[in-house]
N, C-alpha and C positions, 0 to 999 in steps of 0.2 A: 533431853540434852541433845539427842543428833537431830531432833526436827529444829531446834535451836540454832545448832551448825549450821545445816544446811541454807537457813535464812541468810545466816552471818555472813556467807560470804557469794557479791552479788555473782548473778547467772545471765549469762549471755545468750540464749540458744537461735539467735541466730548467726554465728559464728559458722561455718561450714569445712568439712575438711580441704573442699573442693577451693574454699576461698586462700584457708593457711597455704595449699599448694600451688596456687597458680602466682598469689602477691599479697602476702604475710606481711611486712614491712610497714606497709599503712595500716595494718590492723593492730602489730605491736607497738606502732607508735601512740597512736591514740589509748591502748591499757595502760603505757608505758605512764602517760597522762592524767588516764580518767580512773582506771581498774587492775591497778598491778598484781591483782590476786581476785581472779576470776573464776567462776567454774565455765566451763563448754560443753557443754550436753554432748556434743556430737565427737569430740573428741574421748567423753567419759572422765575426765581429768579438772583437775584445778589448774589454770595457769600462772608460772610466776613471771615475769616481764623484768625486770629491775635487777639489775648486777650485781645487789648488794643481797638481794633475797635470793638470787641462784646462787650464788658463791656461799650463804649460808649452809643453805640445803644441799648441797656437794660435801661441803666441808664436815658436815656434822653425820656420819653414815649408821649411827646409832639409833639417830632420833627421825632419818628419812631413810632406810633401807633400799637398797636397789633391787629387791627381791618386790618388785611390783607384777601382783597376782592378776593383772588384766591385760600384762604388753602379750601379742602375738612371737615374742621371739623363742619363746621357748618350744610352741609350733612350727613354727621354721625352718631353728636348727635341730629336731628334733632329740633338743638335749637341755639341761639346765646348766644354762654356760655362767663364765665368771663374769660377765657383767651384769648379770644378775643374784652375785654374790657380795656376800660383807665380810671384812675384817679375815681371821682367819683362813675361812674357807678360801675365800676371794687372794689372799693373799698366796697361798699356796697356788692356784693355778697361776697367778700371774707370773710370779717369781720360775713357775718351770721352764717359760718362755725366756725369762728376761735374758739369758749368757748371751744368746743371738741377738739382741740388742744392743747392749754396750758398746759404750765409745772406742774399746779396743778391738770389738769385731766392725763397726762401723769404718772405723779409717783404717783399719788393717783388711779387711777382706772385703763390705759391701760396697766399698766407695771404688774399687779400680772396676769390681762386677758391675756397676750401673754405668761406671761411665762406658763401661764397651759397648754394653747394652744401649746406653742413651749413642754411641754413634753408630751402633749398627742402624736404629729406626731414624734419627734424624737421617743419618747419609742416602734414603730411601725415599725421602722425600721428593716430587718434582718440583724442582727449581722452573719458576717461571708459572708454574698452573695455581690454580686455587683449590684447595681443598680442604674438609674437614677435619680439625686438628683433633676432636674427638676421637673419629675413627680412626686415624691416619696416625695419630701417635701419642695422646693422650691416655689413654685405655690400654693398649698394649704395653708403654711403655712400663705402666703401674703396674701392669699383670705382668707379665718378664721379671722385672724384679722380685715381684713379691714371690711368683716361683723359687727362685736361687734363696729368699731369706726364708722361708720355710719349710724349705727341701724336698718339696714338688717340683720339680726342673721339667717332670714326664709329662705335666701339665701343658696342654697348647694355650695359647692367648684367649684363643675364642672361648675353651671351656672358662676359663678363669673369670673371663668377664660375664659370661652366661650366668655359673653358679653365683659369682656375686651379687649380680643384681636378681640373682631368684630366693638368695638367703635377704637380701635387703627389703627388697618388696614383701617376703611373706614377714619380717621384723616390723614392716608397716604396715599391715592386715587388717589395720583398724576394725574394717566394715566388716571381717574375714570371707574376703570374697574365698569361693572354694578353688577357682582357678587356678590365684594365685601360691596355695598350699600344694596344687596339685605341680606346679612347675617346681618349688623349695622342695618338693618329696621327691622327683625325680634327682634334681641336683646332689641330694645328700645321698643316692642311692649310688650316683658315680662318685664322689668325692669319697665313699664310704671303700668303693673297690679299690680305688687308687691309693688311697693312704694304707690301705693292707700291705701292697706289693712296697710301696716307699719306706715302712716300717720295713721289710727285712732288709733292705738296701742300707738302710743307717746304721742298721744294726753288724753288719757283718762290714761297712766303712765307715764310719760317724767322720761327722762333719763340722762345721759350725750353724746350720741351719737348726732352725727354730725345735726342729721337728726331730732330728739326733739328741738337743740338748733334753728333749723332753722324755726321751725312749731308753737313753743309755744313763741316765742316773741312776743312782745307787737305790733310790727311794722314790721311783716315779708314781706319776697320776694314773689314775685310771683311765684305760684304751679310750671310755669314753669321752672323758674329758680331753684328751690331746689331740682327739679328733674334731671335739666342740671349741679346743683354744685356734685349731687351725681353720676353722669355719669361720670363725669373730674375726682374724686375721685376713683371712678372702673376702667376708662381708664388710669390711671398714678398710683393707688395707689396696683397695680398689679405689672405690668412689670418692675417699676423701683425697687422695693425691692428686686421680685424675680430674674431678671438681676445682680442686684450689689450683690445679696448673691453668686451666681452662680462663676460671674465674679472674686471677692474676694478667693473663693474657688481655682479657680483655677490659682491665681497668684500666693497663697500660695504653692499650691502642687508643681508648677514649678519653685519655689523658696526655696527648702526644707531646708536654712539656716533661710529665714524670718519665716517661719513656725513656726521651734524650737524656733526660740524667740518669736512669738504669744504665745504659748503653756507656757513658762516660764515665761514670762514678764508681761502677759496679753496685749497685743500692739493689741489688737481688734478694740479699735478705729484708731488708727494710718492703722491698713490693710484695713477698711471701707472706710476711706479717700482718702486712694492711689487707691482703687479699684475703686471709683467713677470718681476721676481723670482720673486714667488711661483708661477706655473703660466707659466715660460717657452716663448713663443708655438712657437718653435723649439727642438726638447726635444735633440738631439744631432746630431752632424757626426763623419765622417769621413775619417782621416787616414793615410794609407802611409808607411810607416816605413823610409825608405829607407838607413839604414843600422843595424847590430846597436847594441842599446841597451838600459838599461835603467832600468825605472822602481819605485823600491818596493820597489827589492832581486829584482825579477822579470825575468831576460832577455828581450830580445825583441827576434827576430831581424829582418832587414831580409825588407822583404816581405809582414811582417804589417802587418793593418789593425785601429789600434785604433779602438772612438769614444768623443769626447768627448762625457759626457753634461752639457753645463750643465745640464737641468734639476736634473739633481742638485746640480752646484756652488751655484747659488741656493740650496740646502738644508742647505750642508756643516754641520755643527753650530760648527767651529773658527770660523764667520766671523755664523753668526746665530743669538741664543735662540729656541727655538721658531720654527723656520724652518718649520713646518707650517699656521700659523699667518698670515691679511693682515692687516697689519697698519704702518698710513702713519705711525705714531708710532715706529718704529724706529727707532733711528739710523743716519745715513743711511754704507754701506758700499759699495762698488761690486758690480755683481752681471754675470754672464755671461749673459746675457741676449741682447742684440745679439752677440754674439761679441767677443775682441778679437783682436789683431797684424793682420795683412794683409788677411783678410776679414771685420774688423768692419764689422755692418750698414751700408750706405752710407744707409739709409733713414730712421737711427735718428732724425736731426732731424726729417723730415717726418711720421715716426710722432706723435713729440713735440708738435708742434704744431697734427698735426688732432686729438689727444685731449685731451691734457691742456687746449692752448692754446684749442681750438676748441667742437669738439661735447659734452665732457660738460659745464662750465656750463651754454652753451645747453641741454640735454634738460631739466637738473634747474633753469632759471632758469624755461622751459616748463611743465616739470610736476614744480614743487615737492612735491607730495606722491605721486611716483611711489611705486609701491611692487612687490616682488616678492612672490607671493600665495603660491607653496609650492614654497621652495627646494629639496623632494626631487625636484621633475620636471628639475632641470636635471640632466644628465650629461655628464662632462669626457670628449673620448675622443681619441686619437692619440699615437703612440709618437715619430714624428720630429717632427710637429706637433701641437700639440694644444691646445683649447679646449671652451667648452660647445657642444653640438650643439644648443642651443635655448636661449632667455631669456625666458618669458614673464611680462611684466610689467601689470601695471594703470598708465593714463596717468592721475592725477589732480594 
């Protein structure tokens, strides 16, 4: 029966990871086409391509478990965190987080913190120079806040953005290089000291940060866990903000009709939208298949690990024209972007409202005639994550 399987469903192995991360896009287009449900040797996984068979396998966490026994995250964060949990279990760590989320902590306390925060970094910007919106204020700006909503404040920028791209990189270890394990081991060793000394601070002032709601409950998680939920919170609550401001930015500059209408209309949430769509911050997730099954007329036996790639689903053609294409005058469709069923982003408001709601007016109310001076220096790069590795813009 599994040499059966294996037949069942075709194999690609020339696929590379080196390819999904430099320009994935052409390659999901054509599975998207020819092979919606591939295996990829070098990934280790089955791919799913098609919107309607990622949204199945999210939705169904029974039947694809997120407890996938070959992802490097569990290496990483040197913990078995909840996104690698189902139902129950999963629901409990998530739920310890959640009070710090809510719409009444978001517009009663996160929304006046970010906007100071979004002008203390904008107002710091030179006016008149060009420089890189990555470093210069896309990255800090996500690390600042994410500090104050998890109750790490003691946290500097640069740690924040270190540990997270050293918890993300060793999440993507594919190859497990040991380097990379060797930088996620050091990160967890400081994030480990610092969250000790921030637990008694909460405890003896609780707050509304993420990280009080989880320490002063009547019935809290284990140490381990609230220190693995604020790890998944610095490894995603970094990169996908500063990714989609990035991304955003520069659909807009490349689109200088859509822009004027941002500018006139306010359509900031409608650019956030398309932008997450269009080059989703979080490109694929995987799932174990824990019972014999089949998708697209292809067996697939219990055991194997498929991923779901929504960046592709954001691309399916059955659900968008010119899905290659930014574009905030589309009609608006839902897109897989944050994820959906049980591990849809818990983030996804807060994301919402430090960009769309917060800092890109403020840049462009700032510097009305920003401009990007040569859209060929930007490059998109990352297979499980991905954004531009640089933005350099003129402030005028």
């Amino acid at each position: 029966m599994h040499e059966a399987t294996l037949s069942d469903v075709p194999v690609d192995g020339s696929i590379t990871i080196a390819q999904l991360t430099e320009a994935p896009y052409t390659i999901y287009r054509r599975l998207r086409a020819d092979a919606p449900v591939l295996r990829v040797p070098s990934v280790n996984r089955i791919l799913l391509t098609k919107a309607a068979d990622t949204k199945y396998v999210k939705d169904n966490w029974q039947k694809f478990s997120s407890d996938d026994p070959r992802t490097p995250m569990k290496r990483a964060f040197q913990a078995h965190t909840l996104m690698r949990k189902d139902g129950a279990a999963h629901k409990r760590e998530r739920d310890a987080m959640a009070p710090a989320f809510s719409p009444r902590n978001i517009q009663g306390c996160w929304q006046e913190i970010y906007t100071r925060v979004a002008e203390e970094y904008i107002g710091r910007l030179p006016r008149g120079e060009t420089v890189d919106l990555f470093t210069a204020l896309a990255a800090p700006y996500a690390a600042r806040c994410l500090t104050h909503l998890l109750g790490i404040p003691e946290a500097t920028d640069d740690e924040m953005i270190r540990w997270s791209q050293a918890l993300i990189d060793g999440a993507g270890n594919f190859g497990n290089v040991p380097e990379i394990y060797e930088r996620s081991d050091k990160a967890n060793a400081e994030m480990n000291a610092l969250f000790d000394a921030c637990v008694e601070r909460v405890r003896a002032a609780p707050d509304l940060s993420a990280l009080s709601a989880m320490v002063n409950v009547d019935d809290p998680i284990e140490t381990s866990q609230i220190y693995a939920n604020v790890k998944i919170a610095i490894g995603g609550g970094i990169n996908e903000p500063r990714d989609a401001l990035l991304t955003i930015l520069y659909g807009l500059f490349t689109n200088p009709d859509q822009l004027e209408a941002c500018k006139a209309d306010a359509m900031w949430t409608a650019a956030f939208e398309e932008g997450v769509r269009w080059v989703a911050p979080i490109q694929a997730s995987s799932r174990l298949v824990t019972e014999d099954t089949e998708i697209r007329g292809h067996a697939i036996a219990r055991g194997e690990v498929v991923m779901t790639v929504q960046a592709s689903a954001c691309h399916d053609e059955e659900l968008y024209d010119s899905p290659e294409d930014y574009n905030i005058f589309r009609p608006k469709t839902p897109h897989q972007a944050f994820g959906n069923g049980p591990h849809f982003c818990q983030g996804t408001h807060i994301a919402r409202r430090m960009l769309a709601g917060i800092v890109l007016p403020m840049l462009f109310d700032r510097f009305p005639n920003m401009s990007l001076p040569d859209p060929a220096q930007v490059k998109f790069w990352g297979f499980g994550f991905r954004g531009p590795l640089s933005l350099p813009v003129t402030l005028n």
